[in-house]
C-alpha positions as CSV (number, residue, x, y, z in Angstrom):
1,X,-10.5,17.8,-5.1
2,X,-11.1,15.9,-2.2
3,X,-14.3,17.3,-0.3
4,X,-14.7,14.1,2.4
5,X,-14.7,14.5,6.2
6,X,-11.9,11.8,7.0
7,X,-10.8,10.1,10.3
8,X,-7.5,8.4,9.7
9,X,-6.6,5.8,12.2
10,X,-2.8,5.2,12.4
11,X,-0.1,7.9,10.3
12,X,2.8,5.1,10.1
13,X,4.2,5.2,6.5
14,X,1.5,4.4,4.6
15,X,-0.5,6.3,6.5
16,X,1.7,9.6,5.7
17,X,1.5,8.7,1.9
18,X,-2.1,8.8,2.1
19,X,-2.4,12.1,4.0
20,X,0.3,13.6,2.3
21,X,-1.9,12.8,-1.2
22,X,-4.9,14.1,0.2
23,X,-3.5,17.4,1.4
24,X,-1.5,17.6,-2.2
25,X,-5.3,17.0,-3.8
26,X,-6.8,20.3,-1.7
27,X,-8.6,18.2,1.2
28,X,-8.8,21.4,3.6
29,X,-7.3,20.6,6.8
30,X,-10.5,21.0,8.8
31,X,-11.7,18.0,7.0
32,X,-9.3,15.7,8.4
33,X,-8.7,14.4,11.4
34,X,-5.5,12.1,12.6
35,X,-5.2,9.2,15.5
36,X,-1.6,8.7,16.1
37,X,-0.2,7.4,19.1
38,X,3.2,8.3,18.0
39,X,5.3,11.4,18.4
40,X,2.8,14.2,17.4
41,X,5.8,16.4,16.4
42,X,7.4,13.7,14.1
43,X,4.2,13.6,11.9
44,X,3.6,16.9,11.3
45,X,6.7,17.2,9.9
46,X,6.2,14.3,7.8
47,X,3.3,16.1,6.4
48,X,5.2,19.1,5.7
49,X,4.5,20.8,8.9
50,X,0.7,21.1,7.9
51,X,-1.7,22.1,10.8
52,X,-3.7,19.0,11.0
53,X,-5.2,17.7,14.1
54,X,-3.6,14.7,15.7
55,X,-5.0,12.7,18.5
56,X,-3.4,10.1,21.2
57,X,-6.9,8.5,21.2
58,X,-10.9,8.4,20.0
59,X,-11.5,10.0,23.6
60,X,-10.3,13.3,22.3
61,X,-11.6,13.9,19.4
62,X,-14.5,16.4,19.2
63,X,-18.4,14.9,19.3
64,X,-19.6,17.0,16.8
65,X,-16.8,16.0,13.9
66,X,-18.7,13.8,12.2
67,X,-16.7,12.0,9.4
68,X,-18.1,10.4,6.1
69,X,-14.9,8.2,6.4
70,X,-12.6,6.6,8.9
71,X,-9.8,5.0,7.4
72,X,-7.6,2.1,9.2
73,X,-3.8,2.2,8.4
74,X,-2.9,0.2,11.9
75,X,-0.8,-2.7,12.1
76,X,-3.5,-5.2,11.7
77,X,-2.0,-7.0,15.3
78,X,-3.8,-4.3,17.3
79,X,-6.8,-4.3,15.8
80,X,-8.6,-6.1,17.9
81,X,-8.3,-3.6,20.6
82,X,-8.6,-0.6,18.8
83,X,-11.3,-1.2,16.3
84,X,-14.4,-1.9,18.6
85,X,-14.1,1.8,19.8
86,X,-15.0,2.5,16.6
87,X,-18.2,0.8,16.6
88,X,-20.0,3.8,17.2
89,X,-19.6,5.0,13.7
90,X,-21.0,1.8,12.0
91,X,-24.7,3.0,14.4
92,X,-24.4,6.4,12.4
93,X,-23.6,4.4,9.1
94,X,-20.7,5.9,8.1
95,X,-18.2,3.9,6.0
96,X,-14.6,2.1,7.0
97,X,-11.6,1.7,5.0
98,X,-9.3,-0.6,5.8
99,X,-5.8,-0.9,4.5
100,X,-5.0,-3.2,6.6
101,X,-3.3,-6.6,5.4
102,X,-5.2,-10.1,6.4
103,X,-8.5,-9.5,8.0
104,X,-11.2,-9.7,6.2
105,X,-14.3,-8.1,5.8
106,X,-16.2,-10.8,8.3
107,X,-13.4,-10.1,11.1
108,X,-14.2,-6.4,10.8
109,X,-17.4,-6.4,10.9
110,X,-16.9,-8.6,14.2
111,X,-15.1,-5.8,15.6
112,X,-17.3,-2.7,14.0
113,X,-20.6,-4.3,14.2
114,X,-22.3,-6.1,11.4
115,X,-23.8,-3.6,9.8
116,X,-20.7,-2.2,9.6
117,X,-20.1,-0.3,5.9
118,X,-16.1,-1.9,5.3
119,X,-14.8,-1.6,2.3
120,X,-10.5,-3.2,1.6
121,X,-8.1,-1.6,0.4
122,X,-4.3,-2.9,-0.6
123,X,-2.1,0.0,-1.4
124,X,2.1,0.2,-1.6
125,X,4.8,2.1,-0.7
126,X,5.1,3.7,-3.6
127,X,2.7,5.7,-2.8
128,X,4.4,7.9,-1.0
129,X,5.7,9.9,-4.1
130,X,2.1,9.4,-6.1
131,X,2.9,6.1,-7.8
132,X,1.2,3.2,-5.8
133,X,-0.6,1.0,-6.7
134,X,-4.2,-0.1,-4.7
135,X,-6.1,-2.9,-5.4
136,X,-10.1,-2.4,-3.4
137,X,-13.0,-4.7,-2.8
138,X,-16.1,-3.5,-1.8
139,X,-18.8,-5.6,-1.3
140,X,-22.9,-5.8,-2.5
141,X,-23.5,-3.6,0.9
142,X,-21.5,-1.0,0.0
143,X,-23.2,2.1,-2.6
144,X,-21.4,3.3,-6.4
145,X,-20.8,6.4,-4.2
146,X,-19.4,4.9,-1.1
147,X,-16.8,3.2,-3.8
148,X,-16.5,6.4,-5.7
149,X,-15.0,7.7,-2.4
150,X,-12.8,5.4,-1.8
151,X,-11.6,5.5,-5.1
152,X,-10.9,9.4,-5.5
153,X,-8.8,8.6,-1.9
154,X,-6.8,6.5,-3.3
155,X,-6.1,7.8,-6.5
156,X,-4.1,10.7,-5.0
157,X,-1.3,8.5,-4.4
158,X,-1.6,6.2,-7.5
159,X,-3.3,4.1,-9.3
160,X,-6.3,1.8,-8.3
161,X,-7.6,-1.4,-9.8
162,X,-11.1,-3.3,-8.6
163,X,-11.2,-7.2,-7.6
164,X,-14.4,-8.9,-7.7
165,X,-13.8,-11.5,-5.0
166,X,-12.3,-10.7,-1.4
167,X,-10.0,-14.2,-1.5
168,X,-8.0,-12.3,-3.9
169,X,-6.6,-9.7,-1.9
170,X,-4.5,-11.9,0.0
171,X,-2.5,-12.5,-3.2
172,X,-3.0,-8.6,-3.7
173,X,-1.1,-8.3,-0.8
174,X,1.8,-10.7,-1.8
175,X,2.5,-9.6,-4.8
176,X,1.7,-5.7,-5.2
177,X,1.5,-4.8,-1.4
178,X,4.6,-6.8,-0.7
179,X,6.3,-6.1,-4.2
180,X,8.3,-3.1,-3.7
181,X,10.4,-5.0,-1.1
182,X,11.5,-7.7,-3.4
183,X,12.3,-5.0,-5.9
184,X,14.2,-3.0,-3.3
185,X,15.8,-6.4,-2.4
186,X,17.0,-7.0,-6.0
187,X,18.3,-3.1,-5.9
188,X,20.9,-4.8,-3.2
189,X,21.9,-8.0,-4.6
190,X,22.5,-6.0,-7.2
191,X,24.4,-3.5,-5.8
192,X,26.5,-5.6,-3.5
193,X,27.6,-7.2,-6.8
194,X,28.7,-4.4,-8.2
195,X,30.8,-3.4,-5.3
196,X,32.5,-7.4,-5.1
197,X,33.6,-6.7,-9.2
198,X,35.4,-3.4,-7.8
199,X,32.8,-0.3,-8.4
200,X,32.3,2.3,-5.6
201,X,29.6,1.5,-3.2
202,X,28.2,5.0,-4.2
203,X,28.1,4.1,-8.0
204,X,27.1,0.5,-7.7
205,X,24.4,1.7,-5.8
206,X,23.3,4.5,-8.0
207,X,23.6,2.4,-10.9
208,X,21.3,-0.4,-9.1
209,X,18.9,2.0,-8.1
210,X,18.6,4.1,-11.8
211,X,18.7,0.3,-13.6
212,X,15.4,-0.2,-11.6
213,X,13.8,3.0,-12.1
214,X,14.4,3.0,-15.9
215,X,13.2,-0.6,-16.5
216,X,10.2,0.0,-14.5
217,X,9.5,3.3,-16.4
218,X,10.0,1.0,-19.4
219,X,7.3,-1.1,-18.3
220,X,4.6,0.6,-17.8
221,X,5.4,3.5,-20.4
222,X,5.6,0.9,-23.5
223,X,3.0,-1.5,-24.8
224,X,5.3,-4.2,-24.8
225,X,5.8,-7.8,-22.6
226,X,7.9,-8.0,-20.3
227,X,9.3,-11.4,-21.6
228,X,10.0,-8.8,-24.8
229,X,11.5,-6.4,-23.2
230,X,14.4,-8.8,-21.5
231,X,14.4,-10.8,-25.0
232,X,15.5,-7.1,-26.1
233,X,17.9,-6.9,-23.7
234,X,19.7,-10.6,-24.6
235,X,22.0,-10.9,-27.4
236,X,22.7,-13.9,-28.5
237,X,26.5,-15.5,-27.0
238,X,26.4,-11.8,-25.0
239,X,26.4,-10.9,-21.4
240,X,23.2,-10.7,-20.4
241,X,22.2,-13.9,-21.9
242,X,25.2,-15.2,-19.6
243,X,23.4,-13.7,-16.4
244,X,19.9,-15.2,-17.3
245,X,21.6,-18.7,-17.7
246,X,22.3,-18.6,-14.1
247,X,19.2,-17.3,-13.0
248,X,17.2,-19.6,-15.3
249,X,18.9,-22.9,-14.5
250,X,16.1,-25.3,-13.4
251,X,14.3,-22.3,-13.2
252,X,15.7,-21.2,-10.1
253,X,14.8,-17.1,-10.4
254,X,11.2,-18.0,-10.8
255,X,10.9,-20.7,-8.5
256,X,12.3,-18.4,-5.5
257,X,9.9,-15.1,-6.2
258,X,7.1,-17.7,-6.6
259,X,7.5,-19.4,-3.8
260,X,8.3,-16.0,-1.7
261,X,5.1,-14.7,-3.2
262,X,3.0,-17.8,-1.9
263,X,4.5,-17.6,1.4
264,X,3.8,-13.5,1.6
265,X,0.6,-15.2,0.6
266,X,-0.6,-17.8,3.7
267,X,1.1,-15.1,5.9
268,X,-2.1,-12.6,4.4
269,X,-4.4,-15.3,5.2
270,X,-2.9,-16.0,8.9
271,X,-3.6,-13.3,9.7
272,X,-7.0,-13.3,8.9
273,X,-7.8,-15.9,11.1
C-alpha cells in the first residue's frame, strides 16, 4: 500500500493512470495532492469521483503539506515555466519524478536547482488499465529508498524495468513510451482492410482489436520468440505466409517501424536540448 505524501503536477492521461493506480493501491486521499489547470470537474470524474484535492496553481496549495514526492506529468513544452516554482522543494530535499519525455536530468536540475533529487521515469498508456510498462533511471544522488519509492508508484500501473545509463531513455521513449500508438495504428490498417474485403466496420474492428489483444497476451504469457510465434502462425504455400511476403519484401515492415522508431527517437532528444 502506498503510504507517500505525493504532489502530482499535471492529471492529463497519463497523469489519471497514475492517480487512478495509486488510489486503487489504498494511497489515502489526504496523501495526495493534484495541480491541474484543467477543468477541475472533468478530473474528478476521471478518478472516479474521488475527493482529491485539485489546484489551478502552487500558490494554493497549503504551506504545511509537505510531500516526500512531487511528480511531473506536464507536457515537457511548459516546463520551463512551471518547474522553477518548484525549486522550493529541492531546499527541503524532497525528491522529483519526472515522466516527462526529452529533458534530461541536467535540464531539470537547471530548472529545480542543482541539488535537486530527480529521478526519470518513462511509462505508457497502458497504464491506464494496470498494464504499462515504465522504464526509470535514477542516478548515484539518488538513495535505494528514494528508488524504492519510485518503484512501488509505478508498479500500480504496471510493470517497471531499471536502465543504467540516462542516453537510453530516449529510445525508452520511442519504442515502449511511443509503442502503443504504432500498435493502435496497426489495429486500423488492419481494420480498414477488413472493411475494403467487405466485413462490417463493427466486426472488422472488433476482430482487429481482439487479434491484437490475444497475440499480445500470447507474448508475454508464453516463453516463446516472437519470430516463433509468427513462424507458428505461417504455413507453408498458406495465407499468412502470403501476407508476410508483402510485408517482408526488401524488408519493407521492418525498415518502416525502425525507422519510425529512430525518428520518435531524435524527436526525445530534441527536446532535451
Amino acid at each position: 500500500m502506498i503510504q507517500s505524501r505525493i504532489l502530482i503536477v499535471g492529471c492529463g492521461k497519463m497523469g489519471t493512470a497514475l492517480v487512478n493506480g495509486w488510489l486503487n493501491d489504498g494511497l489515502g486521499i489526504e496523501n495526495l495532492k493534484i495541480i491541474e489547470i484543467g477543468d477541475h470537474d472533468n478530473i474528478k470524474k476521471n478518478l472516479n469521483n474521488a475527493e482529491v484535492s485539485i489546484y489551478s496553481n502552487i500558490s494554493e496549495l497549503s504551506e504545511f503539506f509537505s510531500p516526500d514526492i512531487i511528480v511531473f506529468a506536464i507536457k515537457p513544452q511548459i516546463a520551463h515555466n512551471l518547474l522553477p516554482l518548484f525549486a522550493r522543494y529541492t531546499k527541503t530535499q524532497k525528491l522529483f519524478l519526472s515522466i516527462m519525455g526529452g529533458l534530461t536530468t541536467s535540464l531539470l536540475k537547471n530548472f529545480l536547482g542543482e541539488k535537486a533529487k530527480v529521478v526519470r521515469a518513462m511509462p505508457n498508456t497502458p497504464s491506464a488499465i494496470g498494464k504499462g510498462v515504465s522504464v526509470i533511471f535514477a542516478g548515484a544522488d539518488i538513495s535505494n529508498s528514494d528508488k524504492k519509492m519510485c518503484k512501488d508508484l509505478l508498479e500500480t500501473v504496471g510493470s517497471c524495468e531499471w536502465i543504467a545509463s540516462e542516453e537510453s531513455i530516449d529510445a525508452v521513449t520511442a519504442l515502449s513510451g511511443s509503442g502503443p500508438a504504432y500498435v493502435f495504428y496497426l489495429s486500423e490498417a488492419m481494420a480498414e482492410a477488413g472493411v475494403e474485403l467487405g466485413l462490417s466496420h463493427e466486426l472488422s474492428d472488433r476482430l482487429a482489436r481482439l487479434t491484437i489483444d490475444g497475440s499480445g497476451s500470447l507474448l508475454t504469457q508464453k516463453n516463446i520468440s516472437a519470430a516463433d510465434l509468427r513462424e507458428n502462425v505461417t504455413s507453408k504455400g498458406g495465407t499468412t505466409e502470403a501476407a508476410l511476403k508483402v510485408l517482408g519484401e526488401n524488408n519493407v515492415f521492418k525498415k518502416l517501424i525502425k525507422n519510425a522508431i529512430r525518428k520518435a527517437q531524435e524527436r526525445s532528444i530534441e527536446l532535451g536540448r
